[in-house]
N, C-alpha and C positions, 0 to 999 in steps of 0.2 A: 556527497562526494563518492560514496560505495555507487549508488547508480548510477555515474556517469562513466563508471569503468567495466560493470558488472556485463553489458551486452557486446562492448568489446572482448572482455575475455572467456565469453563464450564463442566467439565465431572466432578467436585467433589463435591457436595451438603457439603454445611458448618455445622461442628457437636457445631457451636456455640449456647451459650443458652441468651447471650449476647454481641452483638456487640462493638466495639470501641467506638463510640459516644455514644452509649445508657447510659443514669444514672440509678444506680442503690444507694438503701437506704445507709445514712451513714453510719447505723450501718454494713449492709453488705460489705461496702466498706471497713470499719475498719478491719474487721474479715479477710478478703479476703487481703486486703491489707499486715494483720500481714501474713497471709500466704506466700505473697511472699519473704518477708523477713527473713522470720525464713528458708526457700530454698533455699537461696543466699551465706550463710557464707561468709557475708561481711568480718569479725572480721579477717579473715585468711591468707590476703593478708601484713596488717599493722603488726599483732603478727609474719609475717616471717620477714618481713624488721628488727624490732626490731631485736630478734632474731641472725641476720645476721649480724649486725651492730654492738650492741651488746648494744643497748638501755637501760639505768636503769628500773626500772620497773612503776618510776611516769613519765617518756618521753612514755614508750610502752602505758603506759595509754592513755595519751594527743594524741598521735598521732592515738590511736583507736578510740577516742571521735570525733576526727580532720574527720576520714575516714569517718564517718557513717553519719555526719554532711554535707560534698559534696555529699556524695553519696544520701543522701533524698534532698539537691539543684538542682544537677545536675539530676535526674530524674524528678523532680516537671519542668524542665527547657524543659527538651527533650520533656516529653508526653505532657504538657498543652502549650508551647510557641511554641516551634520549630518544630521536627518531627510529636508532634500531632498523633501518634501511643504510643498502649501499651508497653512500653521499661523501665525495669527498668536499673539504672545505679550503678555500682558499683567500686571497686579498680580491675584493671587492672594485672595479672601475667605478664603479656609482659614485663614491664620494670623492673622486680626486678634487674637483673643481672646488668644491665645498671645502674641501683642505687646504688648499691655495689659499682660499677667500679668505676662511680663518687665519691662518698662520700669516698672512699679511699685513691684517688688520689687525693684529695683537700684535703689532711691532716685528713679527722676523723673530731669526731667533730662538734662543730658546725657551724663551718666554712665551712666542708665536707658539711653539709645539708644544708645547707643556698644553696652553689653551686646547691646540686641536685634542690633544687624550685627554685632557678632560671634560669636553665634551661628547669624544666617543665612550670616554665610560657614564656617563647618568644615560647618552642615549640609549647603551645596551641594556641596558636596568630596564627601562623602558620596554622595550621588547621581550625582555622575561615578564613583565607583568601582564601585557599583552597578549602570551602563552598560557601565563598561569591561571589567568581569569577567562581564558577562552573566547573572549573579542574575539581576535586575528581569525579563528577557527568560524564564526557566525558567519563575519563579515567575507569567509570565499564560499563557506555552503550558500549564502546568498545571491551572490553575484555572480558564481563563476559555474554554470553550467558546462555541460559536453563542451558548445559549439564555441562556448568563450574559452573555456580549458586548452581545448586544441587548436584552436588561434596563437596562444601564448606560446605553445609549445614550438608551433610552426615559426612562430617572429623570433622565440630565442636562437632556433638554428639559424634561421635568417640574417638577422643579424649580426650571426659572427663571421659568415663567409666574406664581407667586405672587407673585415677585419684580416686574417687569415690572407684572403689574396692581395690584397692592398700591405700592408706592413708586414705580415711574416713573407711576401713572395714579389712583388715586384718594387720591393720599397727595402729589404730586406740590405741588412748593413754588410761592409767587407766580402762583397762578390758584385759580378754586372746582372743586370738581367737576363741576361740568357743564362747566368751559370745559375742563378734562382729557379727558374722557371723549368732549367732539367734536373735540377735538385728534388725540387715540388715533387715532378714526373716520375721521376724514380722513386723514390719512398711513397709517394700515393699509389702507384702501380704493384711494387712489392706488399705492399699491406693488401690492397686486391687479393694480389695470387695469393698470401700467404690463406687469405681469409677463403676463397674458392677452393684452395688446397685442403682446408679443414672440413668444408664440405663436402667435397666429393670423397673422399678417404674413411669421415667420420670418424672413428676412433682412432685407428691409424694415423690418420694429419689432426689428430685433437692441438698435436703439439703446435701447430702452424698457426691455427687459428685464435689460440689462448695467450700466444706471445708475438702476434703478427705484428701491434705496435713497434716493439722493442725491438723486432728483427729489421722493420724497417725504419727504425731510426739508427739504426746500427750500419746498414746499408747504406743510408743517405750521409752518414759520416765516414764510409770508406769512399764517399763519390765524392763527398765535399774535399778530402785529405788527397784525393790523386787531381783532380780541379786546382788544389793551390789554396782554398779557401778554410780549411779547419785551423783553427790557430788555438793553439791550446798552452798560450805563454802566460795567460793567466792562472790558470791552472798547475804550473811549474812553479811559480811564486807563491802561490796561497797557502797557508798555515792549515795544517793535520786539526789543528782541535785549537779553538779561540773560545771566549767566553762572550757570549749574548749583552744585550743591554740589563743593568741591573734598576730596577724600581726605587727612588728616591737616592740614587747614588751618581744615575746616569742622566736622570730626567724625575721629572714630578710632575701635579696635576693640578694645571689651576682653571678656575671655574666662573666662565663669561657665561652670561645670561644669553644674548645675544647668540655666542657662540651656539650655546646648547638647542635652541630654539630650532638653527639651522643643521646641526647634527641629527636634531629629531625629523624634521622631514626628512632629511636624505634618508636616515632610518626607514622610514616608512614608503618610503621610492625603493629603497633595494630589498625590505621582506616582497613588493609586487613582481622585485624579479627574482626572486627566491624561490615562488611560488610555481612557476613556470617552470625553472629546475626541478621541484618535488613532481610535478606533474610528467615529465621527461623521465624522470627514475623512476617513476610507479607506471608510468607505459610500458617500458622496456623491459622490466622485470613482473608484469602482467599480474600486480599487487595492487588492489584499492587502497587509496587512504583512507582511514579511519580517522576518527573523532579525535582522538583519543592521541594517534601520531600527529595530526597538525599542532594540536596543543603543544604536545613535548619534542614538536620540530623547532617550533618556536620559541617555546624556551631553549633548546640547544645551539639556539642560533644565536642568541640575546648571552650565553652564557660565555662561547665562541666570540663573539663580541666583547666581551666583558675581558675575560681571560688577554685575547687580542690588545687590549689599551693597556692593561697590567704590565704587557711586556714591551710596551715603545711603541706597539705598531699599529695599524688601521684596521679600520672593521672589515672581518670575513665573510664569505655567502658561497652555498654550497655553487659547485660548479657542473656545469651543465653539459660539460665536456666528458665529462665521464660518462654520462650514460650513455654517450654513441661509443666508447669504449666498450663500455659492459654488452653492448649489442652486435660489436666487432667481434670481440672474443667467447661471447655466451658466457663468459663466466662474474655472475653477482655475489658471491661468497662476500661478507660483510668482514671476515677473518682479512679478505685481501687488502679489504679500504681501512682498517686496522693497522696491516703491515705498511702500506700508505704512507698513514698518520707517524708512525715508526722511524720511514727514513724522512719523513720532513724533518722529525725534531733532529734525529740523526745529520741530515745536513747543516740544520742550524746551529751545529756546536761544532762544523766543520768547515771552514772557506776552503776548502781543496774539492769538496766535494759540490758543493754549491758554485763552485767557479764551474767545476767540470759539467752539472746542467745547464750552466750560460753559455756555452762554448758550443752547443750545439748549434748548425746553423740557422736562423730563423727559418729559411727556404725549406730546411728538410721538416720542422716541425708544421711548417705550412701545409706542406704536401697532405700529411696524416690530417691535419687542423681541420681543413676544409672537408673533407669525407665525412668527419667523424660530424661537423655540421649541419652537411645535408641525410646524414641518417639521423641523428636530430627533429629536423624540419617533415622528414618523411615519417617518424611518429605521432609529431601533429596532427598528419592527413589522417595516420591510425584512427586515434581520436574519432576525428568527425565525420568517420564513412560511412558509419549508420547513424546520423543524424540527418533530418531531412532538410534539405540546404533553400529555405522559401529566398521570396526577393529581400524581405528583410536578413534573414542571415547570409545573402550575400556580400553586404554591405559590412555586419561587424566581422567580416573577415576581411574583406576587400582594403578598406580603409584602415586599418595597424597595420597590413604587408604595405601599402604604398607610405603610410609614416614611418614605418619600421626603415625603409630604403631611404629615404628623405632625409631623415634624422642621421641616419650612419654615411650620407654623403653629404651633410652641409657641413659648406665650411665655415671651418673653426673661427675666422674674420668675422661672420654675420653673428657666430654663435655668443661671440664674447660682445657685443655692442648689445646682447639684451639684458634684461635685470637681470640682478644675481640671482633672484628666485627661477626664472625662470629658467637659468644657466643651467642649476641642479636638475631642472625635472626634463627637461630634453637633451643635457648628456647622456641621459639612459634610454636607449630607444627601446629596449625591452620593457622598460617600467613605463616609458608613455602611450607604449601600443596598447598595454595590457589595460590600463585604466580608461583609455579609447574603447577598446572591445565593450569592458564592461559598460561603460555607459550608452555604447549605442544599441547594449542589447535588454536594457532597463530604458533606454527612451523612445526606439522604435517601435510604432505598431505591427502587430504579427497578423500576417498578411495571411487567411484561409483559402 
């Protein structure tokens, strides 16, 4: 893992303005901090389960409160205990499906959801032992060289621009498309300048470039609010300070075989796209992993998991969105994804505060979303520009970008007509490219 970063981070001088350990002022870390979070759309993972499920509307509450409350644990857990890199953690897409399946097949219900947490918790158990015995760590020194590293990295950005322009921008709720589309435009654009302004200036525009996020979602909600399209009547109705779901009062945990069996694969479909995150955050902040972090990445993640089913809600995985953040603003200070971790739980013991990041327009989060995607995708390339690209390694690149696109554009009609097993592992087009790479670059001949 150290050599497949080690001749990268000799030929590419670091565009950081702050390092991973470096501390930086609370108040900046607050700021900076809200910044990554208001770029994450935590809210969007819990409001689909609900949704799907078909949650009242004081359960979809509880279980958004429950999300955003693991998600600011489970990151305070990763960056400051375990992995000790800037990672923030959030709710997982990998397992929706599998959550459906379960909670259907256990009758609905709260008997249905009791099943699905308690199969997300022996799963995450699973994944701490996996850490703790250093498998998981064998099994990517083995498999996952330069050229398959930076493949992953490149299909993880990839793969969410579909996403990003398709539901947060021209699918995007309560505006037309054209008010999306110069919503996008404008907060993708102000985050530009904000971010050229911090270059050309350097110290002087430091300010531009460390909080260009937040200035342009700030921006994109004074465009949305003169448009006609901010509604912020949720936000007028929600309650200063509520109380979370409580453990065996709210909910409990009962234990299918069956169930568990399918929580453990998906387990092991989303550490493949987990991986790809760790490798996006160790690009961008020009840090090898070591032995040593993948071990205690993965238990922090298994632990985040764990914690996650304790409190109602679904399994976490660090998000990959940050690191085109952290590469936006050059600032990696681990104190910021700390402060993070801080206002998630802070939101989660607040629906006023938690309404008021739903309120933001999808469009304007779009804007930022996709940027921050294709610098993403464009570390990938980082990756594997001093690798030599034979006709073999053009193919285990070649082949995860056109599944990567395939899988994030079929539709959901063909998707659901195939087995359930097979539901889970091509709902993740990250997790199935990544397992694609690997294998076609242990089963192809290397061509001299």
């Amino acid at each position: 893992m150290e050599t497949q970063h080690n001749q990268l981070n000799e030929n590419r001088k670091t565009q950081l303005t702050v390092l991973p350990d470096e501390k930086v002022s609370y108040g900046q870390s607050a700021l900076l901090g809200l910044q990554h979070v208001m770029a994450m759309d935590v809210y969007v993972v819990p409001f689909l389960i609900a949704m799907l499920i078909g949650l009242q509307s004081g359960q979809a509450s509880a279980l958004i409160q429950s999300t955003f409350i693991a998600a600011g644990i489970a990151t305070i857990i990763q960056t400051h205990f375990c992995m000790k890199l800037p990672i923030a953690q959030g709710p997982s897409y990998v397992p929706l499906g599998a959550i459906v399946g379960i909670y259907a097949a256990s009758g609905s219900g709260q008997l249905g959801w009791n099943t699905v947490l308690g199969a997300s918790l022996i799963g995450a158990l699973l994944v701490i032992i996996l850490g703790y015995t250093g498998i998981f760590n064998k099994i990517v020194k083995t498999f996952i060289p330069p050229i398959v590293g930076g493949t992953i990295i490149f299909v993880v950005g990839l793969s969410l621009m579909p996403v990003g322009l398709s539901d947060n921008i021209f699918n995007g709720a309560g505006a037309s498309i054209n008010q999306n589309i110069n919503l996008a435009l404008i907060s993708a654009a102000v985050l530009i300048i904000c971010v050229m302004l911090g270059s050309i200036f350097n110290k002087k525009g430091r300010i531009f470039r460390i909080a260009s996020v937040i200035i342009a979602l700030i921006v994109g909600c004074i465009a949305a609010n003169v448009m006609g399209v901010l509604d912020l009547s949720a936000v007028s109705q929600a309650k200063w300070f509520s109380m979370p779901q409580i453990p065996f009062a709210d909910f409990s945990f009962t234990f299918n075989f069956s169930a568990i069996i399918t929580m453990v694969i998906i387990y092991i479909v989303l550490m493949a796209e987990t991986t790809g995150t760790w490798f996006a955050v160790s690009n961008v902040i020009d840090k090898p992993l070591t032995d040593k972090q993948i071990n205690r990445g993965v238990i922090g993640e298994g632990i985040g998991c764990f914690v996650a089913s304790l409190l109602g809600s679904t399994p976490v995985t660090g998000y990959s969105t940050n690191a085109g953040v952290i590469s936006i603003t050059g600032i990696a200070s681990r104190r910021v994804f700390i402060a993070a971790g801080a206002w998630f739980i802070l939101f989660g013991f607040s629906s006023k505060l938690a309404a008021l990041i739903s309120a933001i327009p999808s469009a304007v989060i779009g804007g930022i979303f996709v940027i921050v995607c294709g610098i993403i995708a464009i570390s990938g390339l980082q990756v594997m520009k001093n690798e030599r690209i034979g006709e073999k390694e053009m193919y285990v690149i070649a082949v995860p970008v056109i599944l990567t696109l395939a899988l994030t554009l079929l539709p959901d009609d063909f998707l659901y007509s195939l087995p359930t097993t097979v539901q889970y592992l091509l709902g993740s087009p990250i997790a199935t490219a990544a397992i694609v790479a690997i294998l076609l670059n242990k089963l192809l001949p290397t061509v001299k």
